[in-house]
C-alpha positions, 0 to 999 in steps of 0.5 A: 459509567457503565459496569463493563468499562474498565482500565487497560490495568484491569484487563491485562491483570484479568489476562495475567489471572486467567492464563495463570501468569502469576510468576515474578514477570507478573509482579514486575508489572504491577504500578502505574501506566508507565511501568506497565509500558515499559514492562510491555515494551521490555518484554516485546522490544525484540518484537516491535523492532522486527516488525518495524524492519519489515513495515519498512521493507514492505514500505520500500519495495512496494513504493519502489515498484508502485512508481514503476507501474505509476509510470508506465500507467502514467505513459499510457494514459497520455499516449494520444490516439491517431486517425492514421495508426493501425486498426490493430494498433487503435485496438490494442491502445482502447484495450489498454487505456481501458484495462489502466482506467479500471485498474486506477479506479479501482485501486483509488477508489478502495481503502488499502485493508480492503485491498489487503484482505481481498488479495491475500486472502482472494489468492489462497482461496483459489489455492495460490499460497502467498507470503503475508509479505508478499501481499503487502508488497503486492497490495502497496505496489498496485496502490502506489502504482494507481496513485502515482499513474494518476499523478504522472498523467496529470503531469503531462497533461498540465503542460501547456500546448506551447511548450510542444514548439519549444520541446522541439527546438530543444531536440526532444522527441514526443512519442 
């Protein structure tokens, strides 16, 4: 075993010691593991409670506004492309479908940390100030809408061709 292993005990007497904890918080916390959580936990429950709140608010938002975007990302990527359309509209819908194609690739394909620290931290360096909540609602919604985008455009495309006659007879429209 090597010298500089030691206990969570070890290290959080070591903190106490060195920034001169030594009143009766610090004598309460001696004993076992246990005690030492539920010391931990009484000190910070207020703490932990906030915090879920808000990993909960980020989570909803940001999920609420990714399947927003996963639609309509979804939408885009299933809108067929006509030899009879407008040039101006061929443009537009290329322009489109690639700037989605990116956007999915990237976002799928980067770890949501990485996303995180690119966005909260990219923006303030171009002197945009953002709320950490703010990036983390941003970052969860343009992770879920690449996710979700994929997910509907898969849903479409997975639809049998024969379903088109009977889509028809039932009096839907296709777009």
């Amino acid at each position: 075993m090597s010298a500089y292993m030691c206990t969570i005990k070890e290290v959080l007497l070591y903190v106490y010691e060195y920034n001169d904890c030594t009143g009766s918080e610090y004598a309460r916390a001696e004993g076992s593991l246990f005690e030492w959580a539920w010391f931990i936990f009484n000190k910070y429950s207020t703490l932990f409670l906030k915090a879920t709140w808000v990993t909960l608010y980020v989570a909803l938002i940001g999920t609420l506004l990714g399947f927003i975007l996963g639609f309509a990302v979804g939408i885009i990527n299933t809108v067929k492309i006509h030899k009879e359309d407008n040039i101006v509209k061929k443009i537009l819908l290329h322009i489109l479908k690639a700037i989605v194609v990116v956007y999915v690739e990237i976002f799928r394909d980067t770890p949501m940390i990485v996303q995180g620290m690119v966005i909260y931290y990219g923006l303030r360096q171009n002197d945009i100030m953002i709320t950490s909540i703010i990036a983390g609602i941003l970052v969860t919604t343009l992770n879920t809408g690449a996710y979700m985008g994929e997910t509907v455009r898969a849903g479409i495309k997975s639809v049998d061709a024969g379903q088109g006659g009977r889509r028809s007879c039932h009096g839907y429209v296709t777009f």
